[in-house]
MARTOR-503242 format. One line per 8 residues: number of its first residue (from 1); their letters; for each residue y, x, z of C-alpha. Coordinates in pm, 1 decimal, always signed. Example, Ala and Ser with C-alpha at 12.3 -4.5 7.8 and 13.67 -1.06 7.14 Angstrom:
<nodes>
1> as> -450.0,+1230.0,+780.0 | -106.0,+1367.0,+714.0
</nodes>
This chain:
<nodes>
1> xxxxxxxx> +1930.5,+2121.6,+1539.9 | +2155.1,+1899.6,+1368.5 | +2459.2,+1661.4,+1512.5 | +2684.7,+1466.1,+1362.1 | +2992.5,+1296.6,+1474.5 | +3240.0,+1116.1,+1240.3 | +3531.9,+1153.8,+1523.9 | +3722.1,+1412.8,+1700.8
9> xxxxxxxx> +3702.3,+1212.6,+2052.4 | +3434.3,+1148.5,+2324.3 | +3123.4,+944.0,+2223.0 | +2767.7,+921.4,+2384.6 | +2508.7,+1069.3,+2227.8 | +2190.1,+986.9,+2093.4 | +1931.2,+1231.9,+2088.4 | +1577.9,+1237.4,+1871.1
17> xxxxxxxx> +1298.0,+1533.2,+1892.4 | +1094.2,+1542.2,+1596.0 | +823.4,+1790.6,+1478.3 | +838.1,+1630.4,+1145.0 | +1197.0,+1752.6,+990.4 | +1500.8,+1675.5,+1168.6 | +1699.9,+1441.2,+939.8 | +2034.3,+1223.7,+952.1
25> xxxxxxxx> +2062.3,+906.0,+1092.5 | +2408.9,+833.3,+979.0 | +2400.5,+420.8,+1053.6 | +2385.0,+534.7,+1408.5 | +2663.6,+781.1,+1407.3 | +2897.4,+524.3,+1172.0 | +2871.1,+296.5,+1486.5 | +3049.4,+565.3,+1744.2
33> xxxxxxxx> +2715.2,+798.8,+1852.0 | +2701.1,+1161.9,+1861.6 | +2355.4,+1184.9,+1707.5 | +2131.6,+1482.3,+1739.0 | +1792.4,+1539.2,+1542.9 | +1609.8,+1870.3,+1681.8 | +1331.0,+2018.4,+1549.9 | +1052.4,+2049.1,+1844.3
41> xxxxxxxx> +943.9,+2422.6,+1964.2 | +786.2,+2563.6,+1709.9 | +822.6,+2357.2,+1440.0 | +1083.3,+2377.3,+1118.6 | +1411.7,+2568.9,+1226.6 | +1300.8,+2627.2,+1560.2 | +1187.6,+2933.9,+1750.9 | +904.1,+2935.0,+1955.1
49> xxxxxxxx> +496.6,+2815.7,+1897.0 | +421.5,+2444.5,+1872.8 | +193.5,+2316.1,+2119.9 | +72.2,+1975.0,+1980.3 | +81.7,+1668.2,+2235.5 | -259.0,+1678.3,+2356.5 | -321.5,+2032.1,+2407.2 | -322.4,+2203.3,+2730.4
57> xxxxxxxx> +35.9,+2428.3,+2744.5 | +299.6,+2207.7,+2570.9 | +644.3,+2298.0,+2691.0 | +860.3,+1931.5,+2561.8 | +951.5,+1800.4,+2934.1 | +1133.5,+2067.3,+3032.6 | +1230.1,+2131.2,+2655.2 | +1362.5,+1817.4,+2657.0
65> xxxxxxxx> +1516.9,+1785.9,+2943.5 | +1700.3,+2079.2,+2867.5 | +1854.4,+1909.5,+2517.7 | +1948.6,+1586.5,+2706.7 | +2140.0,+1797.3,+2945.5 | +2335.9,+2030.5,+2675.4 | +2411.7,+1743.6,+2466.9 | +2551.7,+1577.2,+2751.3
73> xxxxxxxx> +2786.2,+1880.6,+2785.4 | +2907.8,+1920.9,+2431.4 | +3327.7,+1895.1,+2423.3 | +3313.9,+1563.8,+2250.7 | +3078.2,+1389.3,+2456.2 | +3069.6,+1177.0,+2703.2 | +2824.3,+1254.0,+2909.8 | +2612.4,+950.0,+2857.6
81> xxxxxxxx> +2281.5,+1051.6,+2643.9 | +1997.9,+785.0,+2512.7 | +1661.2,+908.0,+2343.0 | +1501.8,+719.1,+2067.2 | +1233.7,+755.9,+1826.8 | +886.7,+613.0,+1723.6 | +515.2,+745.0,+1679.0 | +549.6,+1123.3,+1805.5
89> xxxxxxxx> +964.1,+1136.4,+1860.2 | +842.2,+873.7,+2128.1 | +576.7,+1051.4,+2297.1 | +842.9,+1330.6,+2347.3 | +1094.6,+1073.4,+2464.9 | +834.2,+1007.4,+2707.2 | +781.9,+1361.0,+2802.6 | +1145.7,+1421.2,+2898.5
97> xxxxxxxx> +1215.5,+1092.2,+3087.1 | +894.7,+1167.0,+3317.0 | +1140.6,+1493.8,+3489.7 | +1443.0,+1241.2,+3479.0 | +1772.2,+1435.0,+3306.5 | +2027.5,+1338.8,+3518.0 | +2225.6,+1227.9,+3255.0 | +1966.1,+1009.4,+3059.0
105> xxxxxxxx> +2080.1,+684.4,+3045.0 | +1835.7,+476.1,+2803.4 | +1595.4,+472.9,+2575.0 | +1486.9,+323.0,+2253.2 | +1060.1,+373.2,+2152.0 | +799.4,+239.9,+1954.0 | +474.6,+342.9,+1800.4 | +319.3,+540.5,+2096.8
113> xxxxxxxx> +19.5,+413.5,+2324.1 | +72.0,+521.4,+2650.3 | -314.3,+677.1,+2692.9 | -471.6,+886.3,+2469.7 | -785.0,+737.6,+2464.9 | -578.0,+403.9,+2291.2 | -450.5,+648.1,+2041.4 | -838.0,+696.2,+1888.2
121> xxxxxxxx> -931.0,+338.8,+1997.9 | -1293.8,+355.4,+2230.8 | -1254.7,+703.3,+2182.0 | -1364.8,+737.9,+1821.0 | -1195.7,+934.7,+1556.2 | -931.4,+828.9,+1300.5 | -1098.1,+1051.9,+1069.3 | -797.3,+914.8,+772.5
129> xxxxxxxx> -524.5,+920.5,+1013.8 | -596.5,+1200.4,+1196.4 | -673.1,+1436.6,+897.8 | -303.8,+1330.6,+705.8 | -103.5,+1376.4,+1039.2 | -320.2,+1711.9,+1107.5 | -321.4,+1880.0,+731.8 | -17.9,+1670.6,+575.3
137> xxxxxxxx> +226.1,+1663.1,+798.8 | +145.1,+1913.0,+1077.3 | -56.9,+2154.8,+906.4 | +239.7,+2271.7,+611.9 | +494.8,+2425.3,+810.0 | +255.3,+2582.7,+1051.1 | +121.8,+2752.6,+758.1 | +393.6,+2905.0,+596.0
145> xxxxxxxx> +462.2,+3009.4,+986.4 | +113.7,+3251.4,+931.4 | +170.1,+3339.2,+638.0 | -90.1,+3122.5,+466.4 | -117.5,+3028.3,+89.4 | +98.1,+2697.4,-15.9 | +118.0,+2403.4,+91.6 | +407.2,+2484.9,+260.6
153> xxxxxxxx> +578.4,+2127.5,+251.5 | +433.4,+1796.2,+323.8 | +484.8,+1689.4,-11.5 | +278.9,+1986.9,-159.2 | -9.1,+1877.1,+77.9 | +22.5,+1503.0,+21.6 | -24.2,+1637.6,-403.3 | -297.9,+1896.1,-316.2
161> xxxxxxxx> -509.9,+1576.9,-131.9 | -463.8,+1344.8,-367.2 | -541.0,+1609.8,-657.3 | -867.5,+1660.9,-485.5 | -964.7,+1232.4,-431.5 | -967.5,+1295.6,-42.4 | -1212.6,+1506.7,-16.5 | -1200.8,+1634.8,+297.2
169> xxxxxxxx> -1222.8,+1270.7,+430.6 | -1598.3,+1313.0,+330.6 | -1618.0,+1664.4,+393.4 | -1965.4,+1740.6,+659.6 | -1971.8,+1900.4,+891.8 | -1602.2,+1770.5,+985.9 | -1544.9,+2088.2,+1165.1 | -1632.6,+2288.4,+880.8
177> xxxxxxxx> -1344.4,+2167.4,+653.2 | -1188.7,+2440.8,+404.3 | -889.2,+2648.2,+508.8 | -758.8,+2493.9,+202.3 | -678.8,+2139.7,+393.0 | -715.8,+2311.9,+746.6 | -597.3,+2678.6,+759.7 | -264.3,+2684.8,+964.4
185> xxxxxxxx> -427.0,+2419.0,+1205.5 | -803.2,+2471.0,+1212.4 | -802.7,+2535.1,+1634.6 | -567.5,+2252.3,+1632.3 | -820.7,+2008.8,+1450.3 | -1109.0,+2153.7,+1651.7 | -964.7,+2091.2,+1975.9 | -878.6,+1737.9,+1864.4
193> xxxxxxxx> -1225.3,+1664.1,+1751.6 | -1350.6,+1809.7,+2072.2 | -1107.5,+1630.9,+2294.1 | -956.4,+1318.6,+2147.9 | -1132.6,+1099.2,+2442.8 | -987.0,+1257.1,+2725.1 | -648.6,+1121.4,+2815.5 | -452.5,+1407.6,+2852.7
201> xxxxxxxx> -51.6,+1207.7,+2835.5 | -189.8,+981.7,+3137.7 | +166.2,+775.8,+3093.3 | +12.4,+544.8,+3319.4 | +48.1,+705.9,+3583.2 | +381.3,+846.7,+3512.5 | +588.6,+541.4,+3453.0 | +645.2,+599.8,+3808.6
209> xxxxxxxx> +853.8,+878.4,+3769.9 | +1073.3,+694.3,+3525.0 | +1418.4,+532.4,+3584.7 | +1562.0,+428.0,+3273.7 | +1585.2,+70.6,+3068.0 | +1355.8,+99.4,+2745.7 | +1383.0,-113.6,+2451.8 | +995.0,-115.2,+2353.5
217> xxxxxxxx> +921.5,-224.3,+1994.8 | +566.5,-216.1,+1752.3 | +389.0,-451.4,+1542.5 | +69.5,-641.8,+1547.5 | -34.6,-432.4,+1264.6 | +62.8,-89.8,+1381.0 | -249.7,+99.8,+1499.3 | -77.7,+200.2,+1828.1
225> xxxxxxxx> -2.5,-174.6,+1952.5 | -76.0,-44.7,+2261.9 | +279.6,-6.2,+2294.2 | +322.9,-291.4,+2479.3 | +154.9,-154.6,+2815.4 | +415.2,+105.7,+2825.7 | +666.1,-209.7,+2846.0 | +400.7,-373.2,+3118.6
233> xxxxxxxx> +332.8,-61.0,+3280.6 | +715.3,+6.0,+3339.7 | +775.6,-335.7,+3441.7 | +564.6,-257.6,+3749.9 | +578.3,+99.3,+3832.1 | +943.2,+229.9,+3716.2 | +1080.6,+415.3,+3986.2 | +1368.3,+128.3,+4042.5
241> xxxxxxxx> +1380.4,-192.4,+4066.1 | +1663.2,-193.2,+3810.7 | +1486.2,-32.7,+3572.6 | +1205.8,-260.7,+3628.8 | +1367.5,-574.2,+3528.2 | +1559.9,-370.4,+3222.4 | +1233.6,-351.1,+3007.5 | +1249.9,-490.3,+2695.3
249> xxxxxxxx> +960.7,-583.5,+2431.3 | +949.3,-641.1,+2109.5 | +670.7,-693.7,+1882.5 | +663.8,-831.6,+1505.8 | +396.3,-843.8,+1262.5 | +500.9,-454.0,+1121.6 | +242.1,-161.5,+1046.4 | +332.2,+172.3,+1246.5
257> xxxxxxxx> +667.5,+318.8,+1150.2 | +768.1,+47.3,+880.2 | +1078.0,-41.4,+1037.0 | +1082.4,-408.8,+1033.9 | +989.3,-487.3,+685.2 | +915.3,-881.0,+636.6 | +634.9,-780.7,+363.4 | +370.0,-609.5,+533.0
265> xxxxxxxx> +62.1,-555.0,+327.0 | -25.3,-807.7,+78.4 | +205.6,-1060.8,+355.2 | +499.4,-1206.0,+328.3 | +578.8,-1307.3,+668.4 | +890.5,-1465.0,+568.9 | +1291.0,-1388.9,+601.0 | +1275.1,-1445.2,+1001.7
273> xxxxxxxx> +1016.3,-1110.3,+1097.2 | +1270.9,-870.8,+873.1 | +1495.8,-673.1,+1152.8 | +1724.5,-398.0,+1125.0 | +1564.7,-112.4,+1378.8 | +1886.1,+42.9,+1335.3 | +2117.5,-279.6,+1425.0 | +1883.1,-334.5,+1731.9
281> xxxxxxxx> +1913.7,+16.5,+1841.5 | +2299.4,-7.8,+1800.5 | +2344.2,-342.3,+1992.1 | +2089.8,-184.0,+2284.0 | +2279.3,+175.6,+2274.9 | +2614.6,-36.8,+2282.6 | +2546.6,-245.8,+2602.0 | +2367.0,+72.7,+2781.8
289> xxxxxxxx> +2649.2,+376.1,+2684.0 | +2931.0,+211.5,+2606.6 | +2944.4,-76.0,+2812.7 | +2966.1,-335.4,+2549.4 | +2879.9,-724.1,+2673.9 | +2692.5,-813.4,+2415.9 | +2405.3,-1054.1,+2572.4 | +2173.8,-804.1,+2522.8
297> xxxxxxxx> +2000.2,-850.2,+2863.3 | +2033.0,-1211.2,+2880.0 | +1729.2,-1190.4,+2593.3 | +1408.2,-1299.0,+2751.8 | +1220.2,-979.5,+2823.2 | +974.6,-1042.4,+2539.9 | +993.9,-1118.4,+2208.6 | +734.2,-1162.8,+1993.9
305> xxxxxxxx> +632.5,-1278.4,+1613.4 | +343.8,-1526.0,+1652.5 | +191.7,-1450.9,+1260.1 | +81.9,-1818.6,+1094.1 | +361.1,-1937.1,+1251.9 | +607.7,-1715.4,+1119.7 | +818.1,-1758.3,+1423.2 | +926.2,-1550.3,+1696.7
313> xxxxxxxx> +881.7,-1681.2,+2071.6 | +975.6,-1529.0,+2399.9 | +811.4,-1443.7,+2674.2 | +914.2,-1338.2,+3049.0 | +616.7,-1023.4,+3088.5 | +337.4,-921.8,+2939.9 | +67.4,-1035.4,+2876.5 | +212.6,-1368.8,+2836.3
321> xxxxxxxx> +173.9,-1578.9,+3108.1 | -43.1,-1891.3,+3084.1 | -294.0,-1794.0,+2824.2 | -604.0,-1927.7,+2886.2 | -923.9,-1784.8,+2741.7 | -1127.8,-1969.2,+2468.6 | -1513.2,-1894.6,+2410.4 | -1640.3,-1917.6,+2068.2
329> xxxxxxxx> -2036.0,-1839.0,+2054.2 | -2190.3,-1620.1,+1784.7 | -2483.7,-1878.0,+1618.3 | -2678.3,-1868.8,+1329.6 | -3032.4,-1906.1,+1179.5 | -3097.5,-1507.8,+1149.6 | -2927.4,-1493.6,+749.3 | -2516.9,-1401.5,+904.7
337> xxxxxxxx> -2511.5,-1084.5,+647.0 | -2240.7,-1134.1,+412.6 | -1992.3,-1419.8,+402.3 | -2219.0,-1691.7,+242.7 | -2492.6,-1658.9,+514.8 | -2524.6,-1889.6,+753.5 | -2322.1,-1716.1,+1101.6 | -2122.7,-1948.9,+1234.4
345> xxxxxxxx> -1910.7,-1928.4,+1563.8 | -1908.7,-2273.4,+1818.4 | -1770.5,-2360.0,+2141.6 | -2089.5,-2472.3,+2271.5 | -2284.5,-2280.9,+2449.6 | -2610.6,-2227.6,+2193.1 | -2935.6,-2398.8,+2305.1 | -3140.9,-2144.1,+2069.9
353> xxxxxxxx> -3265.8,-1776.0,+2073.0 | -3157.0,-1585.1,+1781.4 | -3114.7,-1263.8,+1619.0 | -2939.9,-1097.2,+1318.1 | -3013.5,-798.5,+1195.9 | -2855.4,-532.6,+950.5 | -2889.8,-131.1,+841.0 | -2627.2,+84.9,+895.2
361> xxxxxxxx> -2639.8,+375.3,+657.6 | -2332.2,+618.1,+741.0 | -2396.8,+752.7,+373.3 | -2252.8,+434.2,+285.6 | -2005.6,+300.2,+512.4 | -1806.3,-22.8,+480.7 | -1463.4,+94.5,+373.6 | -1119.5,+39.7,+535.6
369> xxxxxxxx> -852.5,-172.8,+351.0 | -493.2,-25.9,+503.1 | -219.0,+197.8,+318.1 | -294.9,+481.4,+153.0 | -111.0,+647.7,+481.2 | -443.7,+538.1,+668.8 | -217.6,+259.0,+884.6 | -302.7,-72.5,+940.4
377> xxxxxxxx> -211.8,-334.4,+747.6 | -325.6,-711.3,+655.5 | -528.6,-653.3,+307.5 | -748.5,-923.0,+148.8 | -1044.8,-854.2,+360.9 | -1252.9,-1089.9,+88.7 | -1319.1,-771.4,-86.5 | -1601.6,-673.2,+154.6
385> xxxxxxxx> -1788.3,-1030.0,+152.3 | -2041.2,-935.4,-8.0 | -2226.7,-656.9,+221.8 | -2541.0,-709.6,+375.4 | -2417.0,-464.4,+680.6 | -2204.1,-703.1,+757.0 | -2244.7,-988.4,+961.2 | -2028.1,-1283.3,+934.8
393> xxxxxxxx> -1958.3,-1563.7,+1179.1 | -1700.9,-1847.2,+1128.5 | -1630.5,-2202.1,+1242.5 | -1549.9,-2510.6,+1055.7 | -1204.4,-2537.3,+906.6 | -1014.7,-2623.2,+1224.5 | -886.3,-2980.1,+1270.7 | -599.9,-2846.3,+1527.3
401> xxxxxxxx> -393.8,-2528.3,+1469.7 | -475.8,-2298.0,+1780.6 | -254.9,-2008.3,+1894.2 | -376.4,-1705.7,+2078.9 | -171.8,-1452.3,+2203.1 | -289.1,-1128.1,+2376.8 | -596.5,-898.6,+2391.2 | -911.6,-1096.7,+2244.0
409> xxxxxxxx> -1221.5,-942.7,+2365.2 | -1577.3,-978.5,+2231.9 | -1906.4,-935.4,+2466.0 | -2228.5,-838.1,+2220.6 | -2549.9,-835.9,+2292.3 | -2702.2,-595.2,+2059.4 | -2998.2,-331.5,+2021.1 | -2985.7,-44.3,+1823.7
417> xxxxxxxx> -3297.0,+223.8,+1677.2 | -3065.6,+474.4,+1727.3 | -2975.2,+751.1,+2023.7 | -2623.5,+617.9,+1932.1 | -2441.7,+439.7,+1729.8 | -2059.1,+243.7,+1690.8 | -1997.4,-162.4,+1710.0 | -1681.5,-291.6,+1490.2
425> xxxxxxxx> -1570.6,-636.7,+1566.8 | -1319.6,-760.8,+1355.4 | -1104.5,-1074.7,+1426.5 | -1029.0,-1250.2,+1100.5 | -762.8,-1578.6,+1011.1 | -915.2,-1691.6,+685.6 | -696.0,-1920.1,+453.0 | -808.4,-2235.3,+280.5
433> xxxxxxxx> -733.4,-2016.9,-54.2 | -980.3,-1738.9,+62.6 | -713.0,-1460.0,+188.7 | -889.5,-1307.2,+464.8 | -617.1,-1149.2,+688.8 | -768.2,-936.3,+988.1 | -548.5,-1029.8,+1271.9 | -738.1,-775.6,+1548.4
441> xxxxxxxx> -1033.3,-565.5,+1572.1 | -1201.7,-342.9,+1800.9 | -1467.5,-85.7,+1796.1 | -1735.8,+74.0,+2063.5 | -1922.4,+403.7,+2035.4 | -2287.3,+324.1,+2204.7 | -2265.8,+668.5,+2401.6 | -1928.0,+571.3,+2555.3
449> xxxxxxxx> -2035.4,+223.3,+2676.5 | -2010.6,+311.4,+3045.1 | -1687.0,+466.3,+3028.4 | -1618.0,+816.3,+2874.6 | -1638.9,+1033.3,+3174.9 | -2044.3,+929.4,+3135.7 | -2181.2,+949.0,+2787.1 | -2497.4,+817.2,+2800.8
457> xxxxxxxx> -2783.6,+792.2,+2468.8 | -2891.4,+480.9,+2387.2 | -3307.8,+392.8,+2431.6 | -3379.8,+277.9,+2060.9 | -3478.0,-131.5,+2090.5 | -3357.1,-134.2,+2419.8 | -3082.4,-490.8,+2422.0 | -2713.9,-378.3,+2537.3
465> xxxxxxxx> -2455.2,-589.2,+2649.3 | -2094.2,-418.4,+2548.8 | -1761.9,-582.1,+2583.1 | -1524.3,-493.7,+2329.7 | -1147.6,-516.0,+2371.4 | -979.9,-576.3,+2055.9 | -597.7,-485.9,+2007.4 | -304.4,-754.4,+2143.8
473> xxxxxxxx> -243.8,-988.5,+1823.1 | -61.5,-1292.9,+1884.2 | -113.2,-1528.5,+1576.4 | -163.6,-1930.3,+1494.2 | -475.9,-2022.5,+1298.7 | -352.3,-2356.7,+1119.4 | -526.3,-2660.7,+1059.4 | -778.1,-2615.4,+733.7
481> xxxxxxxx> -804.3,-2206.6,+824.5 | -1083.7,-2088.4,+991.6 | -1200.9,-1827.5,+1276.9 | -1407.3,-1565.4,+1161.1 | -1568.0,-1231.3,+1351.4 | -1711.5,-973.9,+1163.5 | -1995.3,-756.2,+1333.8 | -2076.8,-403.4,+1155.3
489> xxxxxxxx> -2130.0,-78.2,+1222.4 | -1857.9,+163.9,+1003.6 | -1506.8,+156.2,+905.7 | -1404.9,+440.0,+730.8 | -1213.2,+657.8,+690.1 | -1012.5,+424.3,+987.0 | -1251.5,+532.1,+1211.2 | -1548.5,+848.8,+1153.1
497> xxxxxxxx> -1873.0,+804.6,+1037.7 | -2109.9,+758.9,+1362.8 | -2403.2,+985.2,+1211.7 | -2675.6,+783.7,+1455.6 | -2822.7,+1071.3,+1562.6 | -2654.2,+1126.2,+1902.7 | -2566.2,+1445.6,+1867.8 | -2260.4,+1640.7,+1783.0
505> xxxxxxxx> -2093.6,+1403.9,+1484.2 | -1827.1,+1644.5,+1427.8 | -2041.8,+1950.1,+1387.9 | -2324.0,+1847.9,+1195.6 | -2434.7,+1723.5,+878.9 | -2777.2,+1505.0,+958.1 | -2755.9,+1130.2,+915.1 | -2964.5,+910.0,+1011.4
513> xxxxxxxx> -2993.5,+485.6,+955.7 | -2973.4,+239.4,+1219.4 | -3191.5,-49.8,+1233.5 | -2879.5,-272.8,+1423.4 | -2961.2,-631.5,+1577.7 | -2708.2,-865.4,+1742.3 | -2855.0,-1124.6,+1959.3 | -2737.8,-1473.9,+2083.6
521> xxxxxxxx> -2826.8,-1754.5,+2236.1 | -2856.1,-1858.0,+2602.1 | -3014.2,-1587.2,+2733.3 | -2800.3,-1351.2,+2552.5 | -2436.5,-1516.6,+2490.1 | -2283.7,-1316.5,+2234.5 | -1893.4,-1437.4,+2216.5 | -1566.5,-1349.6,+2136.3
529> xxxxxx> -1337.8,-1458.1,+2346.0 | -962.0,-1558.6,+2284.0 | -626.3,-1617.6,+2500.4 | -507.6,-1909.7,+2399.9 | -177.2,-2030.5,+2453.7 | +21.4,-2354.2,+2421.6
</nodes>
C-alpha cells in the first residue's frame, strides 16, 4: 500500500483498490488529498489469495471497508475518505460502499456495469477481452505467486501474445488453452467460461444498501456503458433521499478507461468531448470533503456528449426523459448481403413478405474492428462491406438530422438450421464520404432467448422472434448520412465463436454452418427501433 501526502497537516483522503499495480496519482495529492493506492488481497505486495470478482469466496467488502476505516484514522487525516476508480477499482468501490464505512463520504466510478450478465453482453463471451484481462493482466503475477515459468509481468505477457499472433484467441477447445497463456489462472478461466451468465455482483439489488453521492462517468464507446444504470439504479434505490438526488452522470463519446481523450478511434470528436478525469474528480472531491462551493451540484444530473453533434447536453435522469421511439422496418428484395445489395430500412410498415438469407461459418467469422486492447472503439466499419454473411439495411440519405438518445432495440424475426446459434445487430451512422462509424450494437445467443435461467435449443427452420437490446448511444445522424443495421451472425474475437452445434462451445472443437434467414414483412415485422429525442 502506498500514500502520499505533500503536507504535514490534516487532509481527506482518497482511497483506490486495484489488483492491477498500485501506482501514484500525484495530480490528486498536489490538490490537498491523502491518496492511497492498495494492492487487492492477493495480488502484487499483498498477502493473502485473490479471489477474482465473480467467484464464489471474495473477501473485498469487508477488505475494504476495513482500508476506508484505517485511512480515516491515519494522524494526518481528517477523517473524511472518498473511493474512486474505473473498470475493476470500481467494482471494488462498489463492494465496500454496499457494508457502508462509516466514514465514507463519496465516491468517484466509471467503467463497471452493475450486472454481470452486462459485463459479457446476452451472456456471450468476450473471448479478446476476456483472455487479455485473464492471461495479461491477471494471469502474470498470479504466476510468479506458484511458482510458474515467466511471464511474470504484464508486459512479458502482452510480448509473449503478440510473439505468438494471438493464438490462443483461436485456440479449440477454449478450455483446453496451453499453460503457456493460462497456467497461474486456468480454474480462474474455467470458472469464467462456465459461469460468465450468472450475475453473481447483483448491484441491482444492492444500491439499496448504499448512502453515498457518486459521480458516475463512461463513454458511448466503452464496452461497459452500462454504467449508467448504476447512476439510474441509485437514483431510485439509495438508501437516502440525499443520496438519491446527489447522483451524478456523465457520459462522453470515450472507449473504456481512456480518460477523456477527444480522439477516440479513427474520431475526432472535437476540442469540447476532451475532459480532465482528474480535474473532475478534484472539483467533485473538493465540494464533497472539503466543503468547497464550487457549483458542483447545481450541474444538471446528467451530462452527456450527443456524437454528430459534438455537443454535450444535460439531462435531469436517466434515460432521458421524452424520447420517443422511432420504427424503421427491415425491407428488401431477398439480395441485403453485403453493402451494395438491395436491404433497405423504411418507416412504413412493409406491404410484402420477404426473406434474406446468409451462412454462418464460425471457421470464418466476421472480424471485430476495436483496439488492439479488445475495447470498443469507432473504426471504419467499410472494411467489412463486402461479406456475403452480412446483411445490410439502410435508408435514404436523410433529409432531416434525427437524434436518438438511449437504448435502441431491434426485434428479428429469424430462423436458423441450427440447435443454436448468436444474432449481432449492429447500429451504424454512415457519412456521405463512406466512414461507417458503429454507434451501438447488440448481440443474442439463440439458447438464451428466454432468459438465461432457461436455455432452450433451437428447432432448425423453426421462425423466432428475439428482441435485441443494443447498448445506450446517444448520437445525431445529420442530414446527407444515413441509418444503417447490420444483421450477422459472428464478431470475433469481441464476442466467441457460437460453434452451431448447441453443445458445450467452450469445451469442444466441432463446428458446424448455419443456414441463417431473417424475415420481414407484415406478418413478420423485423425493426429496429430508436429513442428519438428533440
Amino acid at each position: 500500500m502506498t500514500a502520499w501526502c505533500f503536507a504535514p497537516t490534516w487532509h481527506p483522503v482518497l482511497v483506490q483498490r486495484t489488483p492491477y499495480g498500485k501506482a501514484a496519482n500525484t495530480q490528486l495529492a498536489e490538490a490537498g488529498y491523502v491518496v492511497i493506492s492498495q494492492d487487492m488481497r492477493g495480488r502484487y505486495a499483498s498477502d493473502g489469495v485473490f479471489t477474482p470478482m465473480f467467484m464464489p469466496g471474495y473477501r473485498d467488502a469487508e477488505d475494504g471497508f476495513d482500508t476506508v476505516e484505517w485511512a480515516a484514522g491515519l494522524s494526518y487525516a481528517n477523517g473524511k475518505v472518498g473511493v474512486f476508480g474505473i473498470s475493476y477499482p470500481s467494482w471494488a468501490s462498489w463492494e465496500l460502499a454496499s457494508v457502508r464505512p462509516p466514514h465514507l463520504v463519496a465516491m468517484f466510478n466509471g467503467g463497471y456495469a452493475s450486472r454481470l450478465t452486462d459485463w459479457e453482453l446476452g451472456g456471450v463471451l468476450r473471448t479478446g477481452r476476456v483472455q487479455q484481462w485473464l492471461f495479461r493482466s491477471l494471469g502474470p503475477d498470479l504466476r510468479r505467486r506458484k511458482g510458474l515459468a515467466p511471464p511474470h509481468t504484464p508486459a512479458e505477457a502482452a510480448e509473449s501474445v503478440a510473439r505468438d499472433r494471438e493464438k490462443p484467441l483461436w485456440f479449440v477447445p477454449l478450455k483446453d488453452v496451453p499453460d503457456e497463456y493460462a497456467g497461474g489462472c486456468r480454474e480462474i478461466w474455467h470458472y469464467w467460461l462456465d459461469h460468465h451468465h450468472e450475475d453473481i455482483f447483483d448491484f441491482q439489488k444492492r444500491h439499496g444498501e448504499v448512502d453515498v453521492p457518486v459521480l458516475h462517468v463512461t463513454g458511448w464507446h466503452d464496452r461497459l456503458v452500462l454504467t449508467v444504470d448504476h447512476f439510474s439504479g441509485m437514483r431510485g434505490n439509495a438508501r437516502t433521499s440525499g443520496a438519491r438526488k446527489a447522483q451524478r452522470l456523465v457520459v462522453g463519446p470515450w472507449s473504456h478507461g481512456s480518460q477523456g481523450p477527444r480522439q477516440v478511434g479513427e474520431m475526432d470528436f472535437g476540442e469540447s468531448a476532451a475532459v480532465d478525469f482528474n480535474a473532475m474528480m478534484v472539483r467533485w472531491f473538493d465540494y464533497w470533503l472539503k466543503g468547497e462551493p464550487n457549483g458542483m451540484m447545481r450541474t444538471a444530473p446528467v451530462r452527456y456528449f450527443v456524437m454528430g453533434e459534438n455537443r454535450w447536453r444535460s439531462a435531469s435522469a436517466w434515460p432521458v426523459p421524452g424520447a420517443k421511439p422511432a420504427s424503421f422496418h427491415l425491407v428488401s428484395n431477398g439480395g441485403a448481403n453485403t453493402a451494395s445489395g438491395d436491404g433497405r430500412l423504411v418507416e412504413s410498415r412493409p406491404r410484402d413478405p420477404g426473406c434474406d438469407r446468409y451462412d454462418y461459418d464460425p471457421r470464418d467469422p466476421v472480424m471485430s474492428l476495436f483496439y488492439e486492447s479488445c475495447q470498443d472503439a469507432p473504426f471504419n466499419q467499410s472494411r467489412l462491406d463486402g461479406r456475403k454473411d452480412v446483411l445490410v439495411y439502410r435508408t435514404r440519405p436523410l433529409q432531416t438530422g434525427l437524434r436518438l438518445v438511449g437504448r435502441p432495440e431491434v426485434v428479428l424475426h429469424a430462423a436458423s438450421s441450427a440447435m443454436d446459434t448468436d444474432f449481432i445487430v449492429k447500429l451504424m451512422d454512415v457519412h456521405p464520404d463512406g466512414f461507417v462509424h458503429q454507434v451501438s450494437y447488440g448481440i443474442v445467443r439463440a439458447r438464451f432467448r428466454n432468459g438465461f435461467d432457461d436455455p432452450r435449443p433451437l428447432t432448425p427452420g423453426q421462425i423466432c422472434q428475439y428482441r435485441i437490446p443494443m447498448l445506450p448511444t446517444a448520437v445525431l445522424f445529420r442530414s446527407g448520412h444515413r441509418i444503417r443495421l447490420d444483421v450477422t451472425s459472428s464478431d470475433f474475437p469481441n464476442f466467441d465463436r457460437n460453434h452451431n452445434t448447441g453443445g458445450d462451445d467452450y469445451g469442444e472443437a466441432a463446428f458446424v454452418v448455419a443456414r441463417q434467414e431473417i424475415f420481414h414483412g407484415p406478418g413478420h415485422p423485423s425493426r429496429v427501433v430508436l429513442p428519438v429525442v428533440d
